[in-house]
Every structure is written in structure tokens, then in C-alpha cells.
N, C-alpha and C positions, 0 to 999 in steps of 0.2 A: 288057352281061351282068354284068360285075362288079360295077357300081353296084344292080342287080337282086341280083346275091348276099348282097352287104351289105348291103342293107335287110332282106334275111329272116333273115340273119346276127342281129340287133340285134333285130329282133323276135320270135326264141326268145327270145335273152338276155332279156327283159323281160318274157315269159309268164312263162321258169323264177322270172324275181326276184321279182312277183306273188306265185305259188304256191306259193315259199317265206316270204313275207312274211304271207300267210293261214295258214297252218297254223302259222307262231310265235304267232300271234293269237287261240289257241284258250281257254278258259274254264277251263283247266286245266294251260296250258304255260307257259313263263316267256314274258315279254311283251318283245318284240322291245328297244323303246324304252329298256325299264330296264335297269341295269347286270347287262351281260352273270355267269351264273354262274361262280363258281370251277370250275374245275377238279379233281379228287382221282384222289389214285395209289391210294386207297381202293376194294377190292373193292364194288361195288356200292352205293357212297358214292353220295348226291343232291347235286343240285344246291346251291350255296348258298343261291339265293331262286328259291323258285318259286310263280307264281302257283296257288293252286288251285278259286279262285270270283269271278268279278265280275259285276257289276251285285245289287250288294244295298244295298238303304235302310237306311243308318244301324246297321251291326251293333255287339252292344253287347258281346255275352261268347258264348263258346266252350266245351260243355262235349262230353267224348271219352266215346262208346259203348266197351264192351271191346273191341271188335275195330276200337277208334283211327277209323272213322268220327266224324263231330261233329255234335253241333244247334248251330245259330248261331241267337241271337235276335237280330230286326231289330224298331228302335225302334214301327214303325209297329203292332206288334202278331205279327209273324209269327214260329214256328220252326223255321228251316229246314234240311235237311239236307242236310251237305258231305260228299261221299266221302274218305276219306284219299288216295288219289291225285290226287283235284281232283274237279270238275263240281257242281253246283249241283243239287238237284233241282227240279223247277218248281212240284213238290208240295207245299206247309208240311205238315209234322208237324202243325201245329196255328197256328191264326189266334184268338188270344184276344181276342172281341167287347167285353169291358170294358176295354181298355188307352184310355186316354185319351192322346193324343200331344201335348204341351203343353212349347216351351220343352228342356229337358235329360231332360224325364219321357217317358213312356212305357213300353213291355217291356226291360226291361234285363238281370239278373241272371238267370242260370241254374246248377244244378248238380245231377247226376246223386245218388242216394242213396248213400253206401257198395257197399250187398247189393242195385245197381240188379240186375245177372243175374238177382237172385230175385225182387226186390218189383217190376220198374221204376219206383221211385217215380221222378219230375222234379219239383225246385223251382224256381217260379218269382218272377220279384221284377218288378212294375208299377205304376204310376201308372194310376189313375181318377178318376173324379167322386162323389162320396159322395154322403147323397140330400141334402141342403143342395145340391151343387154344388162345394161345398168340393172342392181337389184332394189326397186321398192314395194313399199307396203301401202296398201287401199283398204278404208271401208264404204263395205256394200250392203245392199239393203236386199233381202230376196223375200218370197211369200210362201207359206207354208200353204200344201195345197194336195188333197190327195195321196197321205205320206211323203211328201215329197217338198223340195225346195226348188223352186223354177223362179225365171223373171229379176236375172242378177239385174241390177243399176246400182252405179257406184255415184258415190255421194259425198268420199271424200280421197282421192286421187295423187300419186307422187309423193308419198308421204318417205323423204328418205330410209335405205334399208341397209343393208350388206348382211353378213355371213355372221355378224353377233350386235346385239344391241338395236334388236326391233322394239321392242316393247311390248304391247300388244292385247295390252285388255281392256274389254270394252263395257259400259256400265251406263244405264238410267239412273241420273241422281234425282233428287226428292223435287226438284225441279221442273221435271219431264225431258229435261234438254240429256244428250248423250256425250258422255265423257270418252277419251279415247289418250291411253297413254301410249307414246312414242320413245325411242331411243334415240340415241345420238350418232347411231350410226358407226360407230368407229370416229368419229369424227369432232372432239371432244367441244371443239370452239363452237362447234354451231348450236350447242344447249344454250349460250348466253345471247345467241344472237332473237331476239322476239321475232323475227321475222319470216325462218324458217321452221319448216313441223318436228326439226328432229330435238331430241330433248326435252320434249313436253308433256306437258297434260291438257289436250282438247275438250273446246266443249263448242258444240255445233247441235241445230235443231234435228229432229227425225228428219229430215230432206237433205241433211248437210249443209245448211245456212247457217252462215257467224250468226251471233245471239248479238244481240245490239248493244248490248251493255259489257260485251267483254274488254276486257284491259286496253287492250291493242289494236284493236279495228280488224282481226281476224280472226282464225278459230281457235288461238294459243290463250290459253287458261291460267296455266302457270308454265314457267322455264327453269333451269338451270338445272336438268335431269339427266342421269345418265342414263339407267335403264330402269323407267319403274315397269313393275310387269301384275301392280294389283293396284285395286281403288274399290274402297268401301264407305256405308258412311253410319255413324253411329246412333245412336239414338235421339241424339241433339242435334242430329242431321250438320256433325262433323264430315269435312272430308277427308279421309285417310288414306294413305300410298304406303307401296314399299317398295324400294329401290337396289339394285346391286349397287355395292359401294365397288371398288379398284379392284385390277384383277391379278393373277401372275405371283411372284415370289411373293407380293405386299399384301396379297389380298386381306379385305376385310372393310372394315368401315362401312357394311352395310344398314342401309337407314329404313325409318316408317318415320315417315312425317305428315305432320297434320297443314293441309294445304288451303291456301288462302286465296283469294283471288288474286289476280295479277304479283303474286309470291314468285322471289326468286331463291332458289332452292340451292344455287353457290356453283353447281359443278362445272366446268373442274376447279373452280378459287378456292373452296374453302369444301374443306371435309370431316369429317368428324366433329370433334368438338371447337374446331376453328371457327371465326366468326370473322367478319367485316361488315361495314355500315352497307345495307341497303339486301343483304343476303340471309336468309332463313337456315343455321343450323338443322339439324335432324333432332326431334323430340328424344329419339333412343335410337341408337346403333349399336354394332354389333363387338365392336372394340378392334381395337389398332390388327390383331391377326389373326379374329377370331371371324368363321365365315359360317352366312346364313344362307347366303344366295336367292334370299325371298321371294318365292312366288306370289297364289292368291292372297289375299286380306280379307277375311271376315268380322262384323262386329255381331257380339251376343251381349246382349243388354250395354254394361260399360265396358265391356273385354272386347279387347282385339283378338283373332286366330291366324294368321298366318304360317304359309309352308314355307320349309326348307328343302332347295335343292341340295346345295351340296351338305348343309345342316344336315342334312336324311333325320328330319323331324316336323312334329306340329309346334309351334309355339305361342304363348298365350302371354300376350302384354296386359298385366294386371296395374288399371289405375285405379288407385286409392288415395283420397286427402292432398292428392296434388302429386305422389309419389307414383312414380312405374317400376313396376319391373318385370324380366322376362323368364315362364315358366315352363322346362321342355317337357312334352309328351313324345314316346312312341320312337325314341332316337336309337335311331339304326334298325328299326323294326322292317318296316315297309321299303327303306330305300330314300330314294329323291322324291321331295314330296312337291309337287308342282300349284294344282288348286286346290284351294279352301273356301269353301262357300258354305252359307248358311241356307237351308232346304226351308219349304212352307211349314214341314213340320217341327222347326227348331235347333235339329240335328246337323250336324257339320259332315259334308261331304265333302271329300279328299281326288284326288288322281296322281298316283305315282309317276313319274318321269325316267323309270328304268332303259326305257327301250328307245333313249334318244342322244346315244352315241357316248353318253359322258357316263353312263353309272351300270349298275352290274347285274343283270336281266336275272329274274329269280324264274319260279315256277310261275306261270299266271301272269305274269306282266303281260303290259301294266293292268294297272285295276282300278278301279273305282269303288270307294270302301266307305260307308256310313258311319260316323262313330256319334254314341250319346256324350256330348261335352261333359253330362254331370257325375257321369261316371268312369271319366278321366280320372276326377279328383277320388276318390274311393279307393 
């Protein structure tokens, strides 16, 4: 009778542990396996890290509805929508039939208009097939409308592409005017040439109109880029980037630099800490063979956050007294870390890059994962 008690004894325990094992495992709740959240004496403080969507293809960038809901665009062409508490909807806002998925290209870049409330304008940033076949990248401008994205018009067109080195995010500086970073393509010469989109940082009106006062009498903002694929701006309404530095056995040398107008940024001339007259070094890189592969750029107050793809980290540029330096979070935790964006309410939202052919698909991938900045440090 006793030996009969204990066994049903042991087999609650094991229902209860299941049943609490499944409901940590939910689509929207912090995930059992990762490091458990902080704790806070904080009234109605969140969690530190909390999952709020997994299983999505390759998310690329994260733009906030006013009421902090998100569109997440996923590479393969879809965008889709995260509730600000969590959950996934199954529904895309919108599946763009022209994205060509090729390599680093695909749907990548998104951002909300300023007077989205009024107009819903959405811009979008992709890779297609041209009619040659040729691979480039366009942005579009569509209108949020009934859950739904309808009324594509492109507004900035042939923007060179290939199979790596699109660029591809898209940003409202404090300005109103739209920023739009470009790669070089495969094609190292044409970042120096001003003339062409590849290697750059744009800046063109909500219609895709050159701004009058740019460098160059076109939509080229700054040049000499390889692949930036973030732009943020600080509290001093700083403009800041992060760029892959060189790839293959040498790799490394990746940079964040702070951009100026008509700035040229060296690439391919000068790298690292090399210098020449009329060329912008990088503020901070990554060192001669050490790799970050940076994604998005966020600013929190005077701090930079930036992801790591192949880093599989958050990183946190700390300026102080004129000094920086670089402080890892989360490395090797989540994987390839793609965006970093700061949320209405403070909070740094993330999106893994596991399920885009270069890193190693966990449970969940990828995700989209909230974390409190202030309790990184704790």
C-alpha cells in the first residue's frame, strides 16, 4: 500500500512539472531554458527578457504602431505582426510578391512615416529581380489599411544589389527626411563613386525627392560604405551606423561610425585604424580579426546597442569623457543577433537571425525578445 502510494505520489509530481513546463513554453512568455528574468522591487517593472514571438523566417527590422504594437519584416517577403505583450499573428499585414530572396537580400528595412496616425504611410526596403534578371533593391512606400498593407509605389528604384552586401535599413531622422542605407554590392569601387546608390547612406523626402541641400545634387548622404545595415540617432541627434568591415579568412574590422553629411567613410581605401586626407576612420571597430558583423543600432540616452550577427551578441558602446568602449551582453545566448531597436516604452527589442542560412536554428527561432537594458547591468 505504501509502495502504491508513492508511485501516484511521483506521478502528480510529474503531471504538475509537465504542466508547468508547457505554459513556460508559450509564444509570448519567457522561455524556460534561457536565463531566468531579473527580478524588480519596481512597481509593475517587466521582466528582464522576455520572449514575445517565435518561429519566424529570418526577421529583419522592427518598426512600433503608436499604441507600441510592431510590424516585423521577415526576409522571405512577409510583414508580420507582434503584439506588444507577445504572440505572433498568423495573419502577414502583407506578403510582398516581388521580394526576391537571394543570399543577405530579400525584405529587409522597414519604417513607419512620421504622421503614420494620419497618412499610414509604411516604407519598405527589398531585393528583386530586375527585367535583365539583374538583382536589385527598392524603396516603397504602401498604406496601412484595414490590417492590411495595399497601394505599393516605389519611390526610390534600382538601387544596386546582388547575393550579399544589400544594406537595407530604413530610418526617420529628427529631420523628417528618410534615411536609407545601401551596400556596395559585391562591387567594392562603386562606395567611392558619389554617383551611384551602392555604398551609401540616403536621404530622400517621404516621396523619394533628393532634399536640396544634400552633398551631391542626389539622394547620396554619405559614401564610402561597405555594408551598413543600422542607423540610429542619439540624443544630440547624432547620426550613427554600423557597418560589416572585410570578410573571408581576414575578416573583421567592423565599424560604428558617427556620420556627417557629405562624409566619406574610406571603403575599400582605408580600414580600421588607417587614415588618408579627405576620409572618415571609424569611431570604434571591431579589431584586425575580431568579428561583430553588426546589425541594428540603437541609442539609450548616451549609449549605443547594437547586435551581432556573427558576434551571437548585444553590444553596448559606452561613451564616457570623450572615451568608448565595448560591453558584451547575452553572447552566445540567443544566437545571431540581427535587430536592435529601442521600443516607446524604453526597452531594447531584439530579433535573432538563426533561420537565415548562416547560424544554427535553436528551438523557437527565430524570435523576437524584449529585454530591460537596466537589468543587463545587475
Amino acid at each position: 500500500m505504501g509502495k502504491l502510494f508513492f508511485c501516484m505520489f511521483l506521478l502528480l509530481v510529474l503531471l504538475i512539472g509537465g504542466y508547468y513546463f508547457l505554459m513556460r513554453n508559450t509564444s509570448s512568455g519567457t522561455l524556460s531554458f534561457l536565463p531566468k528574468a531579473t527580478t524588480s522591487t519596481e512597481k509593475n517593472a517587466k521582466p528582464a527578457i522576455t520572449v514575445l514571438a517565435r518561429k519566424l523566417d529570418t526577421p529583419w527590422s522592427i518598426a512600433f504602431l503608436p499604441n507600441q504594437d510592431m510590424f516585423v519584416t521577415q526576409r522571405p517577403g512577409l510583414v508580420s505582426f507582434v503584439g506588444k505583450e507577445g504572440g505572433l499573428d498568423p495573419v502577414p499585414v502583407a506578403q510582398i510578391e516581388n521580394v526576391k530572396e537571394i543570399g543577405e537580400g530579400g525584405l529587409l528595412g522597414i519604417a513607419l512615416h512620421p504622421q503614420f496616425p494620419e497618412n499610414r504611410y509604411v516604407y519598405l526596403y527589398y531585393t528583386y529581380a530586375s527585367q535583365n534578371s539583374n538583382t536589385k533593391n527598392r524603396v516603397v512606400r504602401m498604406t496601412y489599411k484595414d490590417k492590411k498593407l495595399i497601394d505599393e509605389k516605389i519611390i526610390v528604384d534600382a538601387i544596386p544589389g546582388a547575393a550579399n552586401h544589400n544594406g537595407g535599413r530604413l530610418a526617420f531622422g529628427p529631420d523628417g527626411y528618410l534615411y536609407v542605407t545601401t551596400g556596395d554590392a559585391g562591387n567594392p569601387s562603386e562606395a567611392q563613386n558619389t554617383q551611384s546608390l551602392a555604398g551609401k547612406i540616403l536621404r530622400i523626402t517621404d516621396e523619394g525627392k533628393v532634399v536640396d541641400d544634400n552633398p551631391f545634387g542626389n539622394e547620396v548622404y554619405s559614401y564610402g560604405h561597405r555594408n551598413p545595415q543600422g542607423i540610429t540617432w542619439d540624443e544630440k541627434k547624432n547620426l550613427w551606423a554600423t557597418e560589416h568591415g572585410r570578410s573571408g579568412a581576414l575578416s573583421g574590422l567592423d565599424e560604428v561610425n558617427q556620420i556627417e553629411k557629405g562624409g566619406n567613410y574610406g571603403w575599400p581605401i582605408i580600414e580600421g585604424n588607417e587614415t588618408q586626407v579627405g576620409m572618415k576612420a571609424p569611431l570604434i571597430h571591431s579589431g584586425d580579426f575580431s568579428t561583430w558583423a553588426p546589425g541594428g543600432i540603437t541609442a539609450v540616452g548616451n549609449d549605443l546597442f547594437f547586435g551581432g550577427l556573427r558576434g551571437s551578441a548585444v553590444y553596448k558602446v559606452v561613451q564616457n569623457t570623450g572615451k568608448r568602449e565595448v560591453v558584451v551582453y547575452l553572447k552566445n545566448t540567443y544566437g545571431r543577433i540581427r535587430e536592435v531597436i529601442v521600443g516607446p516604452d524604453g526597452l531594447l527589442y531584439i530579433s535573432t537571425s538563426n533561420m537565415d542560412g548562416r547560424g544554427k536554428a535553436r528551438f523557437g527561432d527565430d524570435q523576437i525578445i524584449r529585454i530591460d537594458p537596466r537589468q543587463l547591468e545587475k
